[in-house]
C-alpha positions in Angstrom: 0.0 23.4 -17.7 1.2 22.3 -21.3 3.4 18.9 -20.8 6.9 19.0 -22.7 8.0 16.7 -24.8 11.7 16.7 -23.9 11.7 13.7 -21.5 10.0 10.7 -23.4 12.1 8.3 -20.4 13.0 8.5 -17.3 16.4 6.9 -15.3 16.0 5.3 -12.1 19.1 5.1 -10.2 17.9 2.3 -8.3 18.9 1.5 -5.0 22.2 1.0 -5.1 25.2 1.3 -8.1 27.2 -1.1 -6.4 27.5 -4.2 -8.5 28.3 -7.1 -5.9 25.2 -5.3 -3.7 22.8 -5.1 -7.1 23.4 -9.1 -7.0 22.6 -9.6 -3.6 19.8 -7.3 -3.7 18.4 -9.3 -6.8 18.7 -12.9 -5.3 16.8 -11.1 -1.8 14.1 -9.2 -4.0 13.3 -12.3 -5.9 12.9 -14.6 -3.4 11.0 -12.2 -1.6 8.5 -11.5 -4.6 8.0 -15.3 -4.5 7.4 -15.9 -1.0 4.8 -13.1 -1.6 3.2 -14.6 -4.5 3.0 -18.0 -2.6 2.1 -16.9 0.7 -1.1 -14.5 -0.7 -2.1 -17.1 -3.5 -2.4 -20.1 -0.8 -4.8 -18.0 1.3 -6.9 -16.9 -1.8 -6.7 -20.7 -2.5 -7.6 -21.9 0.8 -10.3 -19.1 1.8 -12.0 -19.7 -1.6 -11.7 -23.6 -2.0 -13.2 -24.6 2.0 -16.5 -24.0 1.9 -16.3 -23.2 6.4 -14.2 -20.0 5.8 -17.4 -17.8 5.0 -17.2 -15.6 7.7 -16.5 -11.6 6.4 -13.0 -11.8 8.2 -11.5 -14.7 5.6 -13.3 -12.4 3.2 -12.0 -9.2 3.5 -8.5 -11.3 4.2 -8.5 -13.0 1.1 -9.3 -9.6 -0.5 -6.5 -8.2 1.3 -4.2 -11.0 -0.4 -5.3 -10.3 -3.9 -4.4 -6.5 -3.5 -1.4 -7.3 -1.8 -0.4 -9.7 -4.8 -1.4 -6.5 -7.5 0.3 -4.3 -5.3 3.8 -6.1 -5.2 3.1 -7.2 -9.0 3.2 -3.8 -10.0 6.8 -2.7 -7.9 8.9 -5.7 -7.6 9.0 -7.4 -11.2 10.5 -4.2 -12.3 13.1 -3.5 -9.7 14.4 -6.7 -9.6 14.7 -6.5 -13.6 16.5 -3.7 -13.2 18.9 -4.9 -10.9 20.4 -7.0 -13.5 21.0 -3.9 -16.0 23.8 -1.1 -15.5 21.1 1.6 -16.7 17.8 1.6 -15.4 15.1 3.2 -17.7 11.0 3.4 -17.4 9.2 5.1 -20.4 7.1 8.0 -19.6 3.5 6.1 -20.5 5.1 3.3 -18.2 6.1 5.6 -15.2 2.5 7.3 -15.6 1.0 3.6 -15.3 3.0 2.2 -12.3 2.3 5.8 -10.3 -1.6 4.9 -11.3 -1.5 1.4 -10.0 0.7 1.5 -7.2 -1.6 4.4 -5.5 -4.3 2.6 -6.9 -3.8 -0.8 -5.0 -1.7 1.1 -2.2 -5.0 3.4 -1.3 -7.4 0.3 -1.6 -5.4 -1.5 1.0 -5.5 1.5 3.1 -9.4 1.7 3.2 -9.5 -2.4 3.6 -7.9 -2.6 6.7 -10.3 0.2 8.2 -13.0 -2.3 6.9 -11.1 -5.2 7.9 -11.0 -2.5 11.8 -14.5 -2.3 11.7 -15.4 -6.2 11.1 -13.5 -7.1 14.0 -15.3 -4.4 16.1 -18.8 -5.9 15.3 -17.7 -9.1 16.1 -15.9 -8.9 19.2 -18.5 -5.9 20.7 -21.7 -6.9 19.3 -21.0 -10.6 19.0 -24.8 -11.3 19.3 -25.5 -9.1 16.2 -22.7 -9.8 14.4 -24.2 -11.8 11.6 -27.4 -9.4 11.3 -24.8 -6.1 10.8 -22.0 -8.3 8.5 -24.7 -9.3 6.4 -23.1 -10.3 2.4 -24.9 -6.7 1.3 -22.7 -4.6 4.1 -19.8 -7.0 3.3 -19.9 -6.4 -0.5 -20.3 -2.2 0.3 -17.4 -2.2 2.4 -15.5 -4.4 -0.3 -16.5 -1.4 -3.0 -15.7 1.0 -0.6 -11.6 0.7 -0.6 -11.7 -0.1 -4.8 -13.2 3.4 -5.5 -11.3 4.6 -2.5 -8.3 3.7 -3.9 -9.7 5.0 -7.1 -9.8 8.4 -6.4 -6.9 8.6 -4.2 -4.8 7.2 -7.4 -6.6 9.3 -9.5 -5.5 12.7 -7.8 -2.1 11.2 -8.2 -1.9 11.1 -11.7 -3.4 13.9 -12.9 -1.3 16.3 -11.6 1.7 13.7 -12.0 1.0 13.9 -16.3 0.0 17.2 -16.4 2.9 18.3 -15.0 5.9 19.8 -17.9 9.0 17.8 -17.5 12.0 19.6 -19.8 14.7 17.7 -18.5 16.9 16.2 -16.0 15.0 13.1 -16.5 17.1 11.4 -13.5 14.5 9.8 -10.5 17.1 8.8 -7.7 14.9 6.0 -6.7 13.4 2.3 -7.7 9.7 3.3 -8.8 7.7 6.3 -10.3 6.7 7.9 -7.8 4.9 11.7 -6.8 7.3 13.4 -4.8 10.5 12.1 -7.3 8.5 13.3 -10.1 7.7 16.8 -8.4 11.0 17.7 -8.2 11.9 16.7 -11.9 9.2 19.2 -13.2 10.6 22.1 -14.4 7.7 24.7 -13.1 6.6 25.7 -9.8 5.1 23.1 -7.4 4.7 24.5 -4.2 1.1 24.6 -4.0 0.4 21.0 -6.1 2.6 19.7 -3.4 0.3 20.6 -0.8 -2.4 19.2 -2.7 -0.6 16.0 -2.6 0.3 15.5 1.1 -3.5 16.7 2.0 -4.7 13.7 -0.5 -1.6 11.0 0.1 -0.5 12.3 3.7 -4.3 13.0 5.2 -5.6 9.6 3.9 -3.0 7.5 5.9 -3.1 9.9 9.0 -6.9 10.2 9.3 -6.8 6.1 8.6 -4.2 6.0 11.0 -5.4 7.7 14.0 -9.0 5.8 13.5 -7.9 2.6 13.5 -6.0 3.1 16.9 -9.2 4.6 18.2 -11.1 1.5 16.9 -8.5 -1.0 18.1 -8.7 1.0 21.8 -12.5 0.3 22.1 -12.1 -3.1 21.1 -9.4 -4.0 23.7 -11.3 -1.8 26.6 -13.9 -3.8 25.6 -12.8 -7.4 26.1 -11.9 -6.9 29.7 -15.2 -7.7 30.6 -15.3 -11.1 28.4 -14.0 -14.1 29.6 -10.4 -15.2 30.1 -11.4 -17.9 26.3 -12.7 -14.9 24.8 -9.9 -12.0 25.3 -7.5 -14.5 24.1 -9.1 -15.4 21.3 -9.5 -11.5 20.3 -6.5 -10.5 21.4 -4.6 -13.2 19.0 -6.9 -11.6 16.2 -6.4 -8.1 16.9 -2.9 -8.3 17.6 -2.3 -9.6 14.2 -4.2 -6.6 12.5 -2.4 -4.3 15.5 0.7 -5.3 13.9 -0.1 -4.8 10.3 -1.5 -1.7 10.9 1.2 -0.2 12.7 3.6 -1.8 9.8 2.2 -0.2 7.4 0.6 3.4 8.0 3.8 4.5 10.2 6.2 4.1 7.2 3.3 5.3 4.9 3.1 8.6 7.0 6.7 9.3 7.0 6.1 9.0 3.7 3.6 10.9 2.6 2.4 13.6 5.4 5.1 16.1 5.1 6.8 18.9 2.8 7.5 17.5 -0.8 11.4 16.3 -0.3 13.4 13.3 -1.0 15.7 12.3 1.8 18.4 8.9 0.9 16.1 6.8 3.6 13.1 7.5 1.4 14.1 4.5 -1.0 14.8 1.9 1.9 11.1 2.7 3.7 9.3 2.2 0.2 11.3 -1.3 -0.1 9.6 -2.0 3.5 6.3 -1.1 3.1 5.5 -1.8 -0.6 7.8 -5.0 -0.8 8.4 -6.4 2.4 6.2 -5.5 4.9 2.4 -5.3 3.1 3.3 -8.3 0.2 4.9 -10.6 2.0 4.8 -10.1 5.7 0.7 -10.1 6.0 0.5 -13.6 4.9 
């Protein structure tokens, strides 16, 4: 497909026109972006700087932190900028490069907490082998594993995203750059690269998905034979990933593993899971 040049920008209408709300909104975004930024850089800080946190959980959790901090780097500073002007524009190289990034980090995360799924496996089933399996050479495999993960995923993204001709409206009804907003602005036939999307985006976060429960069910049938110490100790672990888990793939799904659409909820779940929940909540 030969890319027009019409559309050189793109408008985001944001999430609201509202002036009073684009005020609020701004003084709620920003103090959100900062308790993000805080919350993730303290456990970098604190996993890295005490030499007793070497187990693989800190270190796939203070892995976790850094592509959480990316990941909200890449959304927030942006929309809340944007807040404070009446009309909202990204540049076409720009829009390319936060679709990139944003599915790049967005897809790592994904694969991480399957790593993060199967760490807590090892160590709660095969406590006695734990250190032999989650030795630094499995630990650093399963750390490369969500980068080129995430990699590829983003990569699928964007080649389709710029090859794609865009003659004009050059209006995105939403706060980022992403695929499905950008589908509908093409101005050829995208039937068939949306089904290419949802089984890269969608199947990703549903395979992920349904996994992780079936993981996380093993691990809790498991512990009922441990002792009354032990299944608390797992459960306050697992409950935490339980939690994040469920946070995050069940918007992610909604999301991504259906028909390419835009509905007016669309822009309030990506404010949950890319700068609420994942940033600033898994601190």
């Amino acid at each position: 497909m030969t890319q027009c040049n019409n559309v050189t920008e793109f408008v985001l209408l944001g999430l609201t026109q509202d002036p009073d709300g684009q005020k609020a909104l701004f003084i709620l975004f920003l103090l959100s972006y900062m308790m993000t930024i805080v919350g993730n850089l303290a456990i970098l800080v604190t996993v890295t700087a005490n030499p007793s946190l070497v187990s693989p959980m800190y270190f796939f959790l203070a892995y976790l932190s850094l592509i959480d901090t990316a990941y909200s780097t890449t959304i927030s500073p942006k929309m809340i900028i944007d807040l404070l002007h009446e009309k909202k524009t990204i540049y076409f190289p720009e829009c390319m490069s936060q679709l990139f990034v944003a599915h790049f980090f967005g897809g790592a995360e994904v694969f991480l907490l399957v790593a993060m799924a199967y760490d807590r496996y090892v160590a709660i089933c095969k406590p006695l082998h734990y250190s032999t399996i989650m030795n630094r050479r499995v630990c650093i495999l399963l750390l490369l594993v969500p980068w080129a993960g995430g990699f590829a995923h983003s990569f699928v993204q964007i080649v389709f995203a710029y090859s794609l001709p865009y003659c004009g409206p050059n209006i995105i009804d939403h706060f980022v750059c992403d695929i499905y907003p950008l589908l509908e602005l093409a101005c050829t036939e995208t039937y068939f690269i949306g089904l290419i999307v949802v089984a890269n985006g969608g199947a990703i976060c549903m395979v992920a998905f349904i996994f992780l429960l079936i993981s996380y069910g093993i691990i809790l049938n498991s512990i009922k034979t441990h002792s009354q110490e032990g299944r608390c100790k797992a459960l306050s672990t697992c409950s935490a990933h339980i939690t994040i888990v469920v946070l995050f793939f069940v918007p992610c799904i909604f999301m991504y593993v259906r028909p390419v659409s835009n509905f007016p909820i669309d822009k309030f779940v990506t404010v949950f899971y890319t700068v609420v929940k994942a940033p600033m909540l898994n601190p």
